[in-house]
N, C-alpha and C positions, 0 to 999 in steps of 0.2 A: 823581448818585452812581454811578451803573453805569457810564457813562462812563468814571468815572475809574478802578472798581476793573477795568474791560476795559482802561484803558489800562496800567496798574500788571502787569494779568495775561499782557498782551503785550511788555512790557521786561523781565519774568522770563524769559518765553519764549526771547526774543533773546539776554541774558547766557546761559541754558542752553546753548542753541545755539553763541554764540562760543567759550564754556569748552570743548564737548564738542570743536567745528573748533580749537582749541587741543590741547586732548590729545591728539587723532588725527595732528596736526601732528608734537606733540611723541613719540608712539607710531613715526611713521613714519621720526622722524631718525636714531632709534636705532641705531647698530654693530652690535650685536650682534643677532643672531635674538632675536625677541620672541614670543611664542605665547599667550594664553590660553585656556580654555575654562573652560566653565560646572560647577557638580555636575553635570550629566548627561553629562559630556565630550566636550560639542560644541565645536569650534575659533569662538568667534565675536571673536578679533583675530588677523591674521596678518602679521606688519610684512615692507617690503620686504626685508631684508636677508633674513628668513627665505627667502625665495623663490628670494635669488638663491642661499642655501648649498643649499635642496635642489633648486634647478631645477623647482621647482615649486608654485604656490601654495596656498592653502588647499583643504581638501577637504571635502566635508561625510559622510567614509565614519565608520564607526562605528570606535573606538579599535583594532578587535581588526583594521581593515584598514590602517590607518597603517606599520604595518613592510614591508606590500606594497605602498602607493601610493606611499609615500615612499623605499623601498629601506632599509631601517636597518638598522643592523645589530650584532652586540654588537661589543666591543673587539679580537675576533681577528678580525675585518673575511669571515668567512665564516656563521655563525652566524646568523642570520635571530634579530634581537630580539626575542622572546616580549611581546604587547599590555601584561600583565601586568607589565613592568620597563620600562616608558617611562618616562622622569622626567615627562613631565606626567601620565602616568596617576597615577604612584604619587603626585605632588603632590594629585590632585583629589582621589585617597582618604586623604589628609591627615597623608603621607606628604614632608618636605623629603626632597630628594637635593640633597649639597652638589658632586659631581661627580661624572660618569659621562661616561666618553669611548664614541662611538658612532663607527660607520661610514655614509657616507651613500652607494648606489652605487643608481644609476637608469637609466635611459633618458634622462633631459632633462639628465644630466650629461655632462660629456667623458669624466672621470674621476672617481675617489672621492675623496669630502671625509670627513674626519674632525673631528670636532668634541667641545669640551669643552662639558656640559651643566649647569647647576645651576636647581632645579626647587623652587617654593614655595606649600604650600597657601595660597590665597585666603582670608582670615577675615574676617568681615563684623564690625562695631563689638558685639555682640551676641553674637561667641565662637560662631559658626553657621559651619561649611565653604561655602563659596560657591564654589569653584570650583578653579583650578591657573594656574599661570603658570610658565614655563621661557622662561630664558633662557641662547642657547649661540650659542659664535663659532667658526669656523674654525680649527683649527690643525690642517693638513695638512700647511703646512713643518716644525713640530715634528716632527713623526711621521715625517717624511723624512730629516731630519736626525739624529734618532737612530734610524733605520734605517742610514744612512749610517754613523754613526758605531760601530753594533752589526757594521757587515761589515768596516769599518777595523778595529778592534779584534781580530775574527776572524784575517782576512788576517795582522795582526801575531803573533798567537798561533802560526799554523802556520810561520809564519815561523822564530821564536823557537824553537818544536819541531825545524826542519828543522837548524838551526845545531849543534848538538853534528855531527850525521853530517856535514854538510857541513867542519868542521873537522877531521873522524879522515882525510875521504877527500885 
């Protein structure tokens, strides 16, 4: 009888095991940056893609150092992102953010990525905050391109100004 309930309690084991190397699988395919952390907002999932948008991988520093490890930054891309306004902070304190565009500018970067953010408190089956989740992708060609298109726009405007004098002279 032990036998069998040791053999029963080790093929539970194993299906645990394949399911969890499944989701970590399935965690790592992911597009887009993937982040969790716990209620105490410790990072314990950090998927590849996260890594390669900030050039860097997970950290075990406390939330309020995340804007300095990481380089964040708020939307005017000079403003150092206060710990307090991070979408996964404000997820874990059970707080959704449906977008937030950030700056990402480091050391382990070439250059600055910008990125769209959307951020979701963790609830457990039981209506209990369990933790935070964000997820956010790259758009730096966005941000380039209506830059571009914000100085095209300009250029035409002074343009347009100059033409009256240009036509009297």
């Amino acid at each position: 009888e032990l036998l069998k309930i040791n053999r029963q309690f080790q093929l539970e084991i194993t299906e645990r095991q394949q399911s969890e190397a499944y989701l970590r699988a399935v965690f790592e395919s992911v597009g887009d940056g993937l982040i969790v952390a716990n209620g105490k907002c410790r990072i314990v999932l950090f998927n590849k893609a996260a890594e390669v948008i900030f050039g860097i991988g997970q950290t075990d520093a406390e939330p309020e150092a995340w804007p300095e490890v990481y380089g964040i930054y708020l939307s005017d891309g000079r403003t150092p992102c206060p710990a307090v306004e991070l979408p996964l902070v404000r997820a874990v304190q059970g707080e959704p953010v449906d977008h937030a565009e950030l700056m990402i500018r480091n050391a382990f970067l070439v250059e600055p990525v910008w990125v769209a953010c959307r951020a979701t408190p963790i609830i457990d089956h039981n209506g209990a905050l369990q933790g935070g989740v964000m997820v956010f992708h790259d758009i730096t060609a966005r941000k380039r391109a209506e830059e571009e298109f914000r100085l095209s726009e300009q250029r035409l405007r002074n343009l347009l100004d100059c033409l009256p004098q240009m036509a009297q002279a």
